[in-house]
Phi, psi and omega in degrees: 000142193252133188225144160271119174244124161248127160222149145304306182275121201288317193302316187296298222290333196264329169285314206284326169279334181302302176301349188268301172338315182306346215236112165274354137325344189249142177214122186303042277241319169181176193241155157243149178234354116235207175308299186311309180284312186299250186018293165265018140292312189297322180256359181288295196271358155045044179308150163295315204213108199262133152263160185211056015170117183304292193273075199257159145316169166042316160182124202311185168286341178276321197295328195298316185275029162259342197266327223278317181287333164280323195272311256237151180275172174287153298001088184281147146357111160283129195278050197292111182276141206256060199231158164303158196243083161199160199306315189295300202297312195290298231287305171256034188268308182295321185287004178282310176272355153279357158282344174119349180313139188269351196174150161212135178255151188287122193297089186250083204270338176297271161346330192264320226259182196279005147299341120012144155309132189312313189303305159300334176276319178289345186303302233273330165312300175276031149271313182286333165305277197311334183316269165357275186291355157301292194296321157282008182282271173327314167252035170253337171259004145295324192271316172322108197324307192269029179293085185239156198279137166264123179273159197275133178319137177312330191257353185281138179224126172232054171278104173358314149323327177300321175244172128305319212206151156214156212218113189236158181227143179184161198225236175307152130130296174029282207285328163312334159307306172292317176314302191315292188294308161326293178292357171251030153318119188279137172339310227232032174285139169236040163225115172313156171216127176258129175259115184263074161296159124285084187209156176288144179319313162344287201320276166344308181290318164308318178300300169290016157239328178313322199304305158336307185260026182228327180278190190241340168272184181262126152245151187239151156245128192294126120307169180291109168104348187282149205271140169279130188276143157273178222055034200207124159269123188245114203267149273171098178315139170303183161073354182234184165266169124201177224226149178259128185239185151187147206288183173297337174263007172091349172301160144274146205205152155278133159238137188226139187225132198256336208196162179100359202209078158306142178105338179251103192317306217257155196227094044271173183249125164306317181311309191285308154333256155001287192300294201322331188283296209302347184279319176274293211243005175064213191276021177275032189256165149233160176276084151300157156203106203264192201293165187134149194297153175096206172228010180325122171104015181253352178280315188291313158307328156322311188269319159342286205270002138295016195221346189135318162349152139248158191251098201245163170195139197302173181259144192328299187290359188248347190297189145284294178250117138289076182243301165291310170284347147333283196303328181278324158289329165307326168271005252327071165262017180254141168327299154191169196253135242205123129283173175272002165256011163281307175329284184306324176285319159320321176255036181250002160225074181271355203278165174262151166298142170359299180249034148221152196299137175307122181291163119231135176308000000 
C-alpha cells in the first residue's frame, strides 16, 4: 500500500513514516509540507492512502481534500485527517469527513511516535490498513457489474411500535454516516436513541453539537444518570462506556462508566451497550450497526436478536471498514443490509401513526 503523509512539521513527518512503516505492507512513497504541495503529489503519485495534517502553510488541509476529491482521477486516495484533540481541531476533523476524509486520528506526537505503547501503535497501524484497503474494497464493489441492493425480506416489519429504543454503533468511517441517518430522523420520534460511536471525547462532544444543530430531534453527549426522552438522541462520551438501566421508578436512564467492565476494548462498546438494552428492555429495540473495524457489536446483537431485536447494518460497498457489520451478516444476524440512504429512509419514517400517542421511556 502506497501512502502520502502531509505534515509542515518534519518530526511528525519522520514518526509518521516510521509508524507506517513498521507495517510492511505499507510504503511511505513521499511527504507534502503542505496543501498545495499534498495535491499535486496526490495527483502525480497516486497514492492509496493520504495522512494529513489541518493546519498547514499555502494551503490547509481541509482546502488540500476538497481539491484532492475533485482533481485527483479515479481510484481516489483514501484520505485520513490528521487533527489536535482540541474544540477547533475536533470541529474540523469532523467537518473533514464530511468532505470525504475516511477517518480521523489524533495529532498526538507522543501516540505517533515508535515510542508509543505497542498496543497502541499496533490499533493505530491496522486502522491505516484498513482504511487503505477499505478503500480498494469499495471501489472494486462500486464497479461491480453485478452489484445489486439486497432487499428487505416481506416479513421484516420496522414499524416504530414495534420498539422502545433505537440503539446504533459505528466506529471508522461513522460519523458521515451517522450524520445522514440521524438527521433524517422525524420530530414527533417517539423513542429514544443511544449512539456507541468510536472517537476520543473531543471528537464526541463535537459530534453531538454539530448533530444538534442539523437535526429536528434534540441531541446530547450523554452524561451519567440521564434519563431517556423519546425525541432525544444520546452520543455516548468517547473514552467510557454506556449502558441502558432503569432508575428506581422503572424510567429508562444511561449509566456511564470509565473503569470497571473488562473485556470490552473499545470505548464506548456496541457490545456493552447492546447486552444493557437486551437486559433491560428484551427485544424491543431496533439495532444499527455502521462501518468499523472489528466485530464490536456482534456479541451484543446476538443477545438482541435472541430476544426478538432487529438488526440493519450498513452494506459491504458503502462502509470504510467492513468490519462490525460483517461480522453481525456474517452470523447471520442481520435483518438486511442497508446503504445509507436506504438507512436514512428507514429512519425518516420512524414517526408514529396518526392515531397513537407519543411514548416516553
Amino acid at each position: 500500500m502506497r501512502v502520502l503523509v502531509v505534515d509542515d512539521s518534519a518530526v511528525v513527518r519522520r514518526a509518521m513514516t516510521a509508524l507506517i512503516e513498521s507495517d510492511p505492507s505499507m510504503k511511505v512513497v513521499d511527504y507534502a509540507r503542505n496543501g498545495a504541495d499534498a495535491v499535486e503529489k496526490a495527483k502525480r503519485l497516486r497514492p492509496d492512502l493520504i495522512v494529513m495534517d489541518v493546519e498547514m502553510p499555502v494551503l490547509d488541509g481541509l482546502s488540500a481534500l476538497s481539491r484532492i476529491q475533485v482533481e485527483c482521477e479515479d481510484p481516489k486516495p483514501a484520505v485520513v485527517i490528521c487533527s489536535g484533540l482540541t474544540s477547533a481541531g475536533s470541529a474540523e476533523a469532523l467537518h473533514a469527513m464530511r468532505l470525504g476524509a475516511a477517518d480521523v486520528i489524533a495529532k498526538d506526537p507522543e501516540r505517533l511516535s515508535l515510542a508509543a505503547p505497542e498496543r497502541v501503535r499496533t490499533e493505530l497501524v491496522a486502522r491505516l490498513r484498513a482504511i487503505g484497503e477499505g478503500r480498494a474494497r469499495q471501489h472494486r464493489l462500486l464497479r461491480a457489474p453485478s452489484l445489486t441492493t439486497i432487499r428487505a425480506p416481506s416479513d421484516l416489519d420496522l414499524s416504530i411500535d414495534k420498539f422502545d429504543l433505537l440503539a446504533i454503533g459505528c466506529s471508522t468511517g461513522g460519523p458521515p454516516v451517522l450524520e445522514q441517518i440521524v438527521t433524517a430522523l422525524p420530530p414527533d420520534l417517539p423513542v429514544p436513541v443511544v449512539v456507541a460511536q468510536h472517537m476520543p471525547e473531543m471528537f464526541t462532544r463535537s459530534l453531538s453539537h454539530r448533530l444538534d444543530a442539523q437535526c429536528r430531534v434534540t441531541v446530547v453527549h450523554a452524561d451519567q444518570g440521564m434519563p431517556l426522552v423519546a425525541g432525544t438522541v444520546y452520543i455516548i462520551r468517547g473514552g467510557a462506556h454506556g449502558m441502558v438501566a432503569r432508575t428506581p421508578t422503572g424510567r429508562l436512564a444511561l449509566t456511564i462508566k470509565t473503569e470497571g467492565c473488562e473485556g470490552y476494548v473499545y470505548k464506548p462498546s456496541v457490545d456493552l451497550l447492546f447486552e444493557s438494552i437486551a437486559k433491560t428492555i428484551g427485544g424491543r429495540c431496533l439495532g444499527v450497526v455502521l462501518t468499523g473495524m472489528g466485530d464490536d457489536g456482534s456479541r451484543g446483537a446476538a443477545s438482541l436478536v435472541a430476544l426478538g431485536a432487529t438488526i440493519l447494518t450498513q452494506n459491504e460497498a458503502s462502509c470504510v471498514v467492513y468490519g462490525m457489520p460483517r461480522a453481525i451478516a456474517t452470523a447471520g444476524l442481520s435483518a438486511r443490509a442497508m446503504s445509507p440512504a436506504e438507512l436514512a429512509d428507514v429512519m425518516s419514517e420512524l414517526s408514529p401513526p396518526p392515531e397513537t400517542e407519543r411514548r416516553t421511556a
